[in-house]
N, CA, C and O of each residue as an XYZ file, in Angstrom:
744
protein
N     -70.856      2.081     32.430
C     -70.129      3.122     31.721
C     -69.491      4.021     32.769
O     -70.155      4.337     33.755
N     -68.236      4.454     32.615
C     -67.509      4.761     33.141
C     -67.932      6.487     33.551
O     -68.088      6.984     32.436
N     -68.142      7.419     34.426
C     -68.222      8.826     34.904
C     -67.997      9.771     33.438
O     -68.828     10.474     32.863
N     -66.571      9.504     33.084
C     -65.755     10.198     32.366
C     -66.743      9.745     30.725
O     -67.144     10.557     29.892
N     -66.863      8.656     30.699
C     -66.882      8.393     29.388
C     -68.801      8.517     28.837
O     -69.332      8.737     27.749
N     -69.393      8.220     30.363
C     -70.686      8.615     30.533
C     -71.063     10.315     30.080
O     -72.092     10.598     29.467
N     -70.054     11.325     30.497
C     -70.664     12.815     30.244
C     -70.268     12.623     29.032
O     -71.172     13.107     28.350
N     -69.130     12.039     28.048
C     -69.243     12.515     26.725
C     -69.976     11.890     26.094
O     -70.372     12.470     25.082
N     -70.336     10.945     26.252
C     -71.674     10.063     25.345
C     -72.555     11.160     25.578
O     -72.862     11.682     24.507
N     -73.157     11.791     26.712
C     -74.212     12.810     27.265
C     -73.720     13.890     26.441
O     -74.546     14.115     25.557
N     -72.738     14.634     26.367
C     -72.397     15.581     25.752
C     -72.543     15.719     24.180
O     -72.892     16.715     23.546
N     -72.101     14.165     23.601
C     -72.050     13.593     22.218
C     -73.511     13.588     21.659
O     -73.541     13.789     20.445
N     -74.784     13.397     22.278
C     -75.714     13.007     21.885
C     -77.187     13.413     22.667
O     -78.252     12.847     22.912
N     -76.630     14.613     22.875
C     -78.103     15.614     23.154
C     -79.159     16.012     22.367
O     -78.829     16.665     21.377
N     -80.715     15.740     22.569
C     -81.442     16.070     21.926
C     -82.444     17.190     22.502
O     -83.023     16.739     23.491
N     -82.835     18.513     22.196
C     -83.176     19.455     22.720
C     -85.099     19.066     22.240
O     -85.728     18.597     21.292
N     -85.268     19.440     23.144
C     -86.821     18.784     23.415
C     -87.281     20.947     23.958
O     -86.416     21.743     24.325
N     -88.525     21.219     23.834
C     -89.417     22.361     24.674
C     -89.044     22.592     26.119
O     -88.640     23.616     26.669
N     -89.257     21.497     26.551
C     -89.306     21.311     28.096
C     -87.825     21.236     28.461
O     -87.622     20.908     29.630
N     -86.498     21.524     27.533
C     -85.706     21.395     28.234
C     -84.913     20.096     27.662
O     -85.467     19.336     26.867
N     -83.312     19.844     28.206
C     -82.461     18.884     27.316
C     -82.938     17.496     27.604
O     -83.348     17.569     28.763
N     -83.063     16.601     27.295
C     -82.993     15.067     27.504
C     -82.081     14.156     26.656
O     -82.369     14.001     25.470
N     -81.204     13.658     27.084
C     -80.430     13.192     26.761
C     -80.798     11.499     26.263
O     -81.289     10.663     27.022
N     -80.465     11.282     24.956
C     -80.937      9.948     24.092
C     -79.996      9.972     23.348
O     -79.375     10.904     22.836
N     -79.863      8.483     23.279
C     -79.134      7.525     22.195
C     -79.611      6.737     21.856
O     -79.855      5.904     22.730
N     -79.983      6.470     20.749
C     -80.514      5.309     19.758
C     -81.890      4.842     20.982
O     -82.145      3.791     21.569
N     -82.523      6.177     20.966
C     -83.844      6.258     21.876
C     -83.659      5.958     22.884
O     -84.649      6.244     23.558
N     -82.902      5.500     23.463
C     -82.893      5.266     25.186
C     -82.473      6.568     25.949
O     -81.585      7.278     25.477
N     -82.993      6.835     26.921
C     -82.356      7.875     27.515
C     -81.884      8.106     28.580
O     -82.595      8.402     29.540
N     -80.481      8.015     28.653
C     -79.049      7.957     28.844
C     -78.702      8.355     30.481
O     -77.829      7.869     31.200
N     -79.847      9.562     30.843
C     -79.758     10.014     32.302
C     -80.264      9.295     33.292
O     -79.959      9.647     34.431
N     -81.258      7.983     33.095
C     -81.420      7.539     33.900
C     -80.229      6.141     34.127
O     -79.939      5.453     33.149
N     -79.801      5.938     35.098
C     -79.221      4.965     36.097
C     -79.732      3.445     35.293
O     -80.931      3.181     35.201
N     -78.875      2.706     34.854
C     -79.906      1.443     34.248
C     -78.603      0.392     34.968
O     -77.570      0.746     35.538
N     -79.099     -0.931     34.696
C     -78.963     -1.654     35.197
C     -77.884     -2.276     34.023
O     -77.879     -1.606     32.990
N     -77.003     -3.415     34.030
C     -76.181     -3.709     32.648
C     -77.115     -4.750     31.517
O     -76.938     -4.986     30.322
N     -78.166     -5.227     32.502
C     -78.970     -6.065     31.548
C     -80.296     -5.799     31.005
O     -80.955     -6.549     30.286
N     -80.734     -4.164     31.612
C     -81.619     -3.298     31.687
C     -82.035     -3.541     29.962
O     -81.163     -3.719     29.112
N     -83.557     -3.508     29.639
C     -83.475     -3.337     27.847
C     -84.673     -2.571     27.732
O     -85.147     -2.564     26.596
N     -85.250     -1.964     28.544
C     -86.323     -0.936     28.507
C     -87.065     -1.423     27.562
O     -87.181     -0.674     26.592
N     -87.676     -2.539     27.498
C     -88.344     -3.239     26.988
C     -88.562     -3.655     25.314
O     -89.359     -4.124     24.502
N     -87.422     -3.184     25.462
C     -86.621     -3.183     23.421
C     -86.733     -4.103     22.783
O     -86.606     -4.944     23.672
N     -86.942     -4.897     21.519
C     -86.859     -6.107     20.563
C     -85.740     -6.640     21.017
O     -84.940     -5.912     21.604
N     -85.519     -7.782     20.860
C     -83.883     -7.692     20.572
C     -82.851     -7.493     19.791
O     -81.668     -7.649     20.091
N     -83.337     -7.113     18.684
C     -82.768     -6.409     17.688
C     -82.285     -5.133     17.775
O     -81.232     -4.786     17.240
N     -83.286     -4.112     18.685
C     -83.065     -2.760     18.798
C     -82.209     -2.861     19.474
O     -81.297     -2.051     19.307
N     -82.037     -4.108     20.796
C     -81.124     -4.002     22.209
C     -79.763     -4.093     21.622
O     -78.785     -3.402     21.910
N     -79.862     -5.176     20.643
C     -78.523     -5.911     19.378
C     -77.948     -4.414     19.059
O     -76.870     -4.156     19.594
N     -78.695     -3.135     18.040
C     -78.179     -2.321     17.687
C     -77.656     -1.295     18.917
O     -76.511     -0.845     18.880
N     -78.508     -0.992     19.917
C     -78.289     -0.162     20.700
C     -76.532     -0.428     21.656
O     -75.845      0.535     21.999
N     -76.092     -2.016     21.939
C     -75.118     -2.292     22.332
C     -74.034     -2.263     21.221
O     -72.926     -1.844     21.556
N     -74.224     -2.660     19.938
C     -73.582     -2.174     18.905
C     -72.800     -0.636     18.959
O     -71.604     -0.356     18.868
N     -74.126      0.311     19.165
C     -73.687      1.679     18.742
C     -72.902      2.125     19.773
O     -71.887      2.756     19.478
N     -73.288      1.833     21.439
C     -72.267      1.897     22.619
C     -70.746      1.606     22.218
O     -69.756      2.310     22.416
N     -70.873      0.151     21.493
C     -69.384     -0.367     21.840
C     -68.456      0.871     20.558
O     -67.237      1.044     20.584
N     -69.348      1.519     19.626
C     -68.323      2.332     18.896
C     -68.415      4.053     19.536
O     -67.788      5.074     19.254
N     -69.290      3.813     20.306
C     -69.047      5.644     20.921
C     -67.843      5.051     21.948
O     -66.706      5.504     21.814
N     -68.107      4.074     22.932
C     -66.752      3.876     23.526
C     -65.582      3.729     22.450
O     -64.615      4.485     22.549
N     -65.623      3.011     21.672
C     -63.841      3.050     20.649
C     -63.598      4.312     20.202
O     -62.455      4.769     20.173
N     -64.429      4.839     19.898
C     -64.404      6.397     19.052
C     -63.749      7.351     20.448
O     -62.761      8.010     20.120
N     -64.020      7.448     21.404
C     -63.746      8.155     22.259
C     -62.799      7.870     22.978
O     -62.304      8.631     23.810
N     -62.486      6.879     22.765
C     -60.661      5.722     23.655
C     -59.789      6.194     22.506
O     -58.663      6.638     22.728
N     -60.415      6.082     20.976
C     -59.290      6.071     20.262
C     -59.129      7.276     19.219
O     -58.174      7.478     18.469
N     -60.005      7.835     19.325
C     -60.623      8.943     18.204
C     -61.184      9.862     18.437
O     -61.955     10.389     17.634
N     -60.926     10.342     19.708
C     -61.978     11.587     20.263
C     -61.661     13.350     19.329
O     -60.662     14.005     19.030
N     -62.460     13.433     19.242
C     -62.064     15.096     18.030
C     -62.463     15.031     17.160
O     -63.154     15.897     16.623
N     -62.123     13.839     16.661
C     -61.965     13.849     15.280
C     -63.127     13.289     14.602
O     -63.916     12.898     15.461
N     -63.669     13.037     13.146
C     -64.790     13.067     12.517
C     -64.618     12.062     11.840
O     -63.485     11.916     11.383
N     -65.696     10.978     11.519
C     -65.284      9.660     11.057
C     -67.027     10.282      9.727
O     -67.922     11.126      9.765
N     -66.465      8.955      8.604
C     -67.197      9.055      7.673
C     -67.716      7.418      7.742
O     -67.029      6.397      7.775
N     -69.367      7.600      7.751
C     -69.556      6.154      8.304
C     -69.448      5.733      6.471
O     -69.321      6.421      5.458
N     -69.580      4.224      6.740
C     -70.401      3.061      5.675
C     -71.473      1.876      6.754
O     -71.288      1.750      7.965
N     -72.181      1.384      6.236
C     -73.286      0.680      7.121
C     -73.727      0.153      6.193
O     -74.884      0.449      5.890
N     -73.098     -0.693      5.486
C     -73.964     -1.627      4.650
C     -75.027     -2.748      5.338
O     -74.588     -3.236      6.379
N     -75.992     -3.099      5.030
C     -76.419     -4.308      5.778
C     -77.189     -5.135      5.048
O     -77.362     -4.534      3.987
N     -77.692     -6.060      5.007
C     -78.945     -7.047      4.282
C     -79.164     -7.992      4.785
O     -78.207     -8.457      5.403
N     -80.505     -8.817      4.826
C     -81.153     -9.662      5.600
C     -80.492    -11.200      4.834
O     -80.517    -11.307      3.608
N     -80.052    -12.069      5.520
C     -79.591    -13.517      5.123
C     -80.521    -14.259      6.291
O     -80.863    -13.886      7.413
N     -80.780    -15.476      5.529
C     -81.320    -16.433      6.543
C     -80.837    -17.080      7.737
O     -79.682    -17.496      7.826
N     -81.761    -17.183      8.733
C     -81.549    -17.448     10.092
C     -81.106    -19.035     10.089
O     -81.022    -19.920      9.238
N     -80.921    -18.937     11.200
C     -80.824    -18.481     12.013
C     -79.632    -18.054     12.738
O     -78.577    -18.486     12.274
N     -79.555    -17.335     13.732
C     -78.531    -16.444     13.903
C     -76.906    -16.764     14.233
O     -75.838    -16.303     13.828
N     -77.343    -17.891     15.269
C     -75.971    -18.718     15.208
C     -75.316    -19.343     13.607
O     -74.180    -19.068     13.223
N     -76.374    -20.288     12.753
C     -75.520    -20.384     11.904
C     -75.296    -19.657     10.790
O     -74.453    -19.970      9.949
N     -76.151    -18.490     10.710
C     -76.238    -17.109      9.624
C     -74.256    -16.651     10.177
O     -73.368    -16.526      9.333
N     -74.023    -16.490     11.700
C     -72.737    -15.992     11.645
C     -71.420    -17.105     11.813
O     -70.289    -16.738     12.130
N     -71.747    -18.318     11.578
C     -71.007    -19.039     10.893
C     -70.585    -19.044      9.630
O     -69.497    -19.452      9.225
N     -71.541    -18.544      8.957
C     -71.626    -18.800      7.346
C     -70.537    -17.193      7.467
O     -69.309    -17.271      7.474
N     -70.981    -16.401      7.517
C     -70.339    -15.496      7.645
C     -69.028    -15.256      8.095
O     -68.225    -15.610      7.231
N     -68.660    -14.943      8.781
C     -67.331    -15.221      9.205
C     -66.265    -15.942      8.653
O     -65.062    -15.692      8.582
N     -67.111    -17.119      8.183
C     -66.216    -18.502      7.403
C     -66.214    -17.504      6.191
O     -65.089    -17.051      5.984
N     -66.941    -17.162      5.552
C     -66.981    -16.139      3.942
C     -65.680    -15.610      4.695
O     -64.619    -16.181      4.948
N     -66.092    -14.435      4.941
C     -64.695    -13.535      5.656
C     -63.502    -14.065      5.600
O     -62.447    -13.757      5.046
N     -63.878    -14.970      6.316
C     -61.884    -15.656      6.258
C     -61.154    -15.589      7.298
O     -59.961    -15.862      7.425
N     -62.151    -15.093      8.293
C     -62.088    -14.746      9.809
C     -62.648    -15.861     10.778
O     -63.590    -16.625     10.568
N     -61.768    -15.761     11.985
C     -62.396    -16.783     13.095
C     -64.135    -16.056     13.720
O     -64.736    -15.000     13.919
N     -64.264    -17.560     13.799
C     -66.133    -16.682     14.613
C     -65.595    -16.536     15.930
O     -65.898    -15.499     16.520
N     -65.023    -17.179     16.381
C     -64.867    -16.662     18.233
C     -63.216    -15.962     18.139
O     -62.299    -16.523     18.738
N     -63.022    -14.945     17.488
C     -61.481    -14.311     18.086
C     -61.686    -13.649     19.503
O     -62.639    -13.084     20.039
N     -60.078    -14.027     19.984
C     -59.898    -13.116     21.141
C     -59.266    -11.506     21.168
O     -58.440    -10.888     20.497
N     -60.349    -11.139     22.606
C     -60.144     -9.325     22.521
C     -58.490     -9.205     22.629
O     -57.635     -9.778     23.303
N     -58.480     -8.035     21.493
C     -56.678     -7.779     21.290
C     -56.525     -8.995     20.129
O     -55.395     -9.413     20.383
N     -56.780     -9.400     19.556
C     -56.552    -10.840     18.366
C     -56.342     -9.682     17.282
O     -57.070     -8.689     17.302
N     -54.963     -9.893     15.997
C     -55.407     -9.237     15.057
C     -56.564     -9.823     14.287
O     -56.997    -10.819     14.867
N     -57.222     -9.529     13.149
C     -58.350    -10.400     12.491
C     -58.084     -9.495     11.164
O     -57.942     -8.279     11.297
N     -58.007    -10.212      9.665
C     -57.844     -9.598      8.768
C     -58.905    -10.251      7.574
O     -58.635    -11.353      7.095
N     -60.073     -9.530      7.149
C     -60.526    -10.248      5.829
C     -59.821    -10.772      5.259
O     -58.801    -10.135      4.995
N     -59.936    -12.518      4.616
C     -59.120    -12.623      3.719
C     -60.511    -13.727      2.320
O     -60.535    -14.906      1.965
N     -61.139    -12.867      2.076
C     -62.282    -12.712      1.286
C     -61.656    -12.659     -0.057
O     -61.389    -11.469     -0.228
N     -61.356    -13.206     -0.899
C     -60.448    -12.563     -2.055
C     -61.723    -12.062     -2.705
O     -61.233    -11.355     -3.585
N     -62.532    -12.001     -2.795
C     -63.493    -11.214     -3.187
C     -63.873     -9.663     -2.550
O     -64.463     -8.892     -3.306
N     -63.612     -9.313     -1.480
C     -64.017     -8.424     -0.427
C     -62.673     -7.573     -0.442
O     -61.505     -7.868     -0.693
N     -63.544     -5.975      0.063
C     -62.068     -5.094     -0.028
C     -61.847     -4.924      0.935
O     -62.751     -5.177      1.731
N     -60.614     -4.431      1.455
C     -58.989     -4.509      2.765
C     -60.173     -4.702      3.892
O     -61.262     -4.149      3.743
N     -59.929     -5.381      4.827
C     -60.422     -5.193      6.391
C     -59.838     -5.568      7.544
O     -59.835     -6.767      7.821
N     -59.456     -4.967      8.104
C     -58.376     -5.409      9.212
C     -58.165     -4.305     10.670
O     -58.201     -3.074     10.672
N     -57.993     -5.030     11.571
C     -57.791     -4.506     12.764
C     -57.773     -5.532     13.696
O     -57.769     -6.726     13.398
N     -57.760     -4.928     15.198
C     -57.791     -5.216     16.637
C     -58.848     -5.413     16.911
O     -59.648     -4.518     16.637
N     -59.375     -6.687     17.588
C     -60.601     -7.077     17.819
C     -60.481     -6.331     19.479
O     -59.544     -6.459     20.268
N     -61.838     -5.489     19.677
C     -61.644     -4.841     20.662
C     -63.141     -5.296     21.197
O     -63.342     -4.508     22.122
N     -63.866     -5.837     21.133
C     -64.806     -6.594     22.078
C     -65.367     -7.910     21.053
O     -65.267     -7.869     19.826
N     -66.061     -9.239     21.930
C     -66.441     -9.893     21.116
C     -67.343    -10.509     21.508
O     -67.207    -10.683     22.719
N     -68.514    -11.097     21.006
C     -69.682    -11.667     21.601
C     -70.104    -12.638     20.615
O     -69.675    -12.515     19.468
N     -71.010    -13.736     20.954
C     -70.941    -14.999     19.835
C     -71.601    -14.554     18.733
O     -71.927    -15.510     18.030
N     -72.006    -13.284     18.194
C     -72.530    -12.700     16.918
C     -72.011    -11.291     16.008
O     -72.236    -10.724     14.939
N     -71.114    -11.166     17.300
C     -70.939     -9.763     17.031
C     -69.183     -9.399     17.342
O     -68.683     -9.715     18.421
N     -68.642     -8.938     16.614
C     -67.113     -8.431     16.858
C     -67.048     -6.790     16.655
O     -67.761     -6.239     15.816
N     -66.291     -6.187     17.351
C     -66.133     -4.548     17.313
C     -64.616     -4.800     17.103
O     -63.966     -5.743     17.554
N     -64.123     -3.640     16.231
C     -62.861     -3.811     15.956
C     -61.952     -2.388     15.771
O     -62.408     -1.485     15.070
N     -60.712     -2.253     16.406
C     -60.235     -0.799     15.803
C     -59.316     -1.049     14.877
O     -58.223     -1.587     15.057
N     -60.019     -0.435     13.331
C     -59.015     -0.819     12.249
C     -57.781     -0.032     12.040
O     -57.473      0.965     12.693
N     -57.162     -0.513     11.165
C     -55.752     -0.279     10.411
C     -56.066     -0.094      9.112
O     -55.407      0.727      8.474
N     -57.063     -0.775      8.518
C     -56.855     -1.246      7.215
C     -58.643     -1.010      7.054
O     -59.405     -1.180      8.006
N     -59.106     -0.587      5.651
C     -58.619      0.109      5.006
C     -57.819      1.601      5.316
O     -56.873      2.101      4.707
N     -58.415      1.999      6.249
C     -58.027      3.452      6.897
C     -58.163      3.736      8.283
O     -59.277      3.446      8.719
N     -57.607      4.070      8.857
C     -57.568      4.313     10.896
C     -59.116      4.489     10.692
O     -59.710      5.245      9.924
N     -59.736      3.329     11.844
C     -61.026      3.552     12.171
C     -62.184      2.656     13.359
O     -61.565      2.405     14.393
N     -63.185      2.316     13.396
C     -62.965      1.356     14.148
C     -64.671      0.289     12.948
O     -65.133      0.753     11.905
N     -64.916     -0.402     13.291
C     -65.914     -1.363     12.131
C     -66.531     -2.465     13.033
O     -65.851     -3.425     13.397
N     -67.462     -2.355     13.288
C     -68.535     -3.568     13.578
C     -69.168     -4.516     13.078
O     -70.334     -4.414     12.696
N     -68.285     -5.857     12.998
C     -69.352     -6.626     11.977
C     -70.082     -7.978     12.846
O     -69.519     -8.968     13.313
N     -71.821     -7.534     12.864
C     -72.492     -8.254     13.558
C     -73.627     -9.435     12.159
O     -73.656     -9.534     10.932
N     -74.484    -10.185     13.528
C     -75.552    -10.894     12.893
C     -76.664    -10.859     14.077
O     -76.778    -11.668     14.997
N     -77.447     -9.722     13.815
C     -78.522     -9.564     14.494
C     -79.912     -9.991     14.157
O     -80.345    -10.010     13.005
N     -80.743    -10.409     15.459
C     -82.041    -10.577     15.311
C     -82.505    -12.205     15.689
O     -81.649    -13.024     16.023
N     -83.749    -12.510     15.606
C     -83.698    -14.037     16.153
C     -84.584    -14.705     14.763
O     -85.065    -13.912     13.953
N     -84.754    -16.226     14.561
C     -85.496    -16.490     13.804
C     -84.973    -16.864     12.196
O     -83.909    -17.331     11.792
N     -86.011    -16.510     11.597
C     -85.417    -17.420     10.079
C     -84.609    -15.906      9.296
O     -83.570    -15.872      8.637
N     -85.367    -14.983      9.604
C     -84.504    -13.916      9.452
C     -83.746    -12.951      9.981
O     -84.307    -12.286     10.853
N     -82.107    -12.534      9.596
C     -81.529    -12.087     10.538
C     -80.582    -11.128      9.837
O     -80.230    -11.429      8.696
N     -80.162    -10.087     10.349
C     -79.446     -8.624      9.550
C     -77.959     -8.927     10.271
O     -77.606     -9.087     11.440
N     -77.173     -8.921      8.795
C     -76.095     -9.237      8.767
C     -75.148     -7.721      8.640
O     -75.538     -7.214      7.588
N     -74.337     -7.025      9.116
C     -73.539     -6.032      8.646
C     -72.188     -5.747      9.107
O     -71.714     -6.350     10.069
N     -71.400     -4.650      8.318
C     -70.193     -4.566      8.359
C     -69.904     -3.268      8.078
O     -69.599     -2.765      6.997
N     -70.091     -2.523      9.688
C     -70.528     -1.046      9.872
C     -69.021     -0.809     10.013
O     -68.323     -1.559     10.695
N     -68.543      0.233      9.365
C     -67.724      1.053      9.803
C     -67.711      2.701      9.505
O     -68.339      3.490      8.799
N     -66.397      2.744     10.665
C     -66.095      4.731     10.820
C     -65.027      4.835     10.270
O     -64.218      4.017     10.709
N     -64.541      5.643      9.292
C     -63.191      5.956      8.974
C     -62.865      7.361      9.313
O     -63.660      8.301      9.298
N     -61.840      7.394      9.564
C     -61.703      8.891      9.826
C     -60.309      9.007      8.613
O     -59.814      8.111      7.929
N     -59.845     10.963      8.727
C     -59.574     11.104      7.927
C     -59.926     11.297      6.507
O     -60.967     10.863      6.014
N     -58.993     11.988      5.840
C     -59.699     12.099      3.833
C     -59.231     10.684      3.534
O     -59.935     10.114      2.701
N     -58.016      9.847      4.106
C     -57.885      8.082      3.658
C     -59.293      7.531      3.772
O     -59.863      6.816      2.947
N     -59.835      8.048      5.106
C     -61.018      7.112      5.704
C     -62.058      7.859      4.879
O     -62.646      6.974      4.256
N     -62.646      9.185      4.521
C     -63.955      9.058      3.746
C     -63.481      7.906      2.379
O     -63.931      6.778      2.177
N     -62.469      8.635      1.615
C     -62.350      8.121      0.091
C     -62.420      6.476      0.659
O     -62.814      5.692     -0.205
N     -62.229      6.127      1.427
C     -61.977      4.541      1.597
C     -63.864      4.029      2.139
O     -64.201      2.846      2.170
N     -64.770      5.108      2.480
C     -65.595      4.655      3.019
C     -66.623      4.573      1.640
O     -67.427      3.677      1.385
N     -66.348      5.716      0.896
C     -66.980      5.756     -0.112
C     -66.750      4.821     -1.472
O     -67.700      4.557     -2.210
N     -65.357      4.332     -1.741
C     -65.188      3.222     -2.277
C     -65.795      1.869     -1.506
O     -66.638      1.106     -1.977
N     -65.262      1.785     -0.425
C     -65.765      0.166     -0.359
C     -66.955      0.135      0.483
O     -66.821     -0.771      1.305
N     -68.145      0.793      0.630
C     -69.562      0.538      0.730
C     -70.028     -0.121     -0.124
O     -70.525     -1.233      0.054
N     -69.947      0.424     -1.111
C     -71.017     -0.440     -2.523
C     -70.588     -1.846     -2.267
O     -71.303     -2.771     -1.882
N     -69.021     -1.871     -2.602
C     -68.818     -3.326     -2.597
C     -69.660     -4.109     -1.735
O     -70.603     -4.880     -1.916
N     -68.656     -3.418     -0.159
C     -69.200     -4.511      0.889
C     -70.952     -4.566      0.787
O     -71.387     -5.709      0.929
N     -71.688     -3.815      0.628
C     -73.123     -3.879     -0.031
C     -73.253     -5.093     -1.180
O     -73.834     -6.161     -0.991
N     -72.762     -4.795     -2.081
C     -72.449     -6.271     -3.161
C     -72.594     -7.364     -2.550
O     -73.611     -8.056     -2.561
N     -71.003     -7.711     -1.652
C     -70.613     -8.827     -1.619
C     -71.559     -9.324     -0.196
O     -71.140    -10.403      0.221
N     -72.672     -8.798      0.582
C     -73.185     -9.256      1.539
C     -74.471     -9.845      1.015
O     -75.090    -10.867      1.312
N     -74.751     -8.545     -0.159
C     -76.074     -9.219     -0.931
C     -75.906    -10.697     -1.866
O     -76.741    -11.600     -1.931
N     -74.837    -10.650     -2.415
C     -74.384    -11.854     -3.467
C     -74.770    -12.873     -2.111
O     -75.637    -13.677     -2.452
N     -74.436    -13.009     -0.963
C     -74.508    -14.007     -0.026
C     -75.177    -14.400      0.374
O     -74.986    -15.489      0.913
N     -76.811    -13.612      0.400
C     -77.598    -13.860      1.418
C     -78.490    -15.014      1.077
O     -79.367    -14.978      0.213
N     -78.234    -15.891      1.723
C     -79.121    -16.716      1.479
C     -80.682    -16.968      1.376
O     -81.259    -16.235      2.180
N     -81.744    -17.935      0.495
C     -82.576    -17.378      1.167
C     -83.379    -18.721      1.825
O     -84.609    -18.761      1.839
N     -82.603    -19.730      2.324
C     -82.911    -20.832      2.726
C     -81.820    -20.925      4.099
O     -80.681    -20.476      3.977
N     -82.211    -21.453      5.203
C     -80.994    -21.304      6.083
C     -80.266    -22.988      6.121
O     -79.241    -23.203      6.768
């Protein structure tokens, strides 16, 4: 993490403790020096979410700094395992599983409401994206965890009154349409 982009994560996410500030994010804490493969001895699930929540404080702050996003975080457990849990997925979507960073990528779910943007990082489970569609924002849709069971979601930030009213309409859905899916056989 970059100097610049390191103090505002620090700045973004201070927790005031007795003894004085310590700085944490999604429990790790942030002032010490870590390594890039460092996991402070985390599940891999927690490590899954914790690189998750990085890759949107970095988009939020490249693309959205000021301003106030209204999350949605739908999620639900579908069967493992994880590689082909985000096959199944993706293919639903209507989306490629391996797009390239900078690729547009657009739900085309005719069941599922607007989703679209710039694929701005990508990993074989996980895509971060800065949307257009439904409302300026940026949306993470991963498949975390190892095993027969694995948490599927399609986190996003909207900013703006487009982006709450848009976050607050299409949660339930995307909640719906992840549960209608989940399998319970892999």
């Amino acid at each position: 993490m970059n100097t610049q982009l390191r103090q505002q994560a620090i700045t973004a996410t201070r927790l005031r403790k007795s003894d004085g500030e310590k700085v944490v994010r999604g429990g790790i804490d942030l002032s010490v020096p870590r390594t890039p493969d460092a996991r402070d001895g985390l599940p891999a699930r927690s490590w899954g979410l914790l690189r998750a929540r990085q890759a949107n404080l970095r988009l939020h702050l490249e693309h959205f700094g000021g301003q106030s996003a209204t999350a949605a975080l739908p999620t639900t457990t579908w069967a493992g395992p994880r590689d082909a849990t985000w096959a199944r997925f993706t293919d639903a979507l209507g989306i490629p599983a391996t797009p390239a960073v900078g690729e547009r990528v657009e739900v085309n779910a005719p069941d599922a409401p607007a989703l679209a943007g710039t694929v701005a990082e990508a990993a074989p489970w996980r895509i971060a994206l800065v949307l257009d569609q439904p409302a300026p924002g940026t949306a993470i849709l991963a498949v975390e965890g190892d095993g027969e069971q694995v948490q599927v979601s399609i986190w996003s930030y909207l900013y703006g009154t487009e982006g709450a009213a848009a976050a607050a309409r299409d949660e339930p859905l995307w909640q719906q349409w992840l549960t209608e899916r989940a399998l319970t056989t892999g």
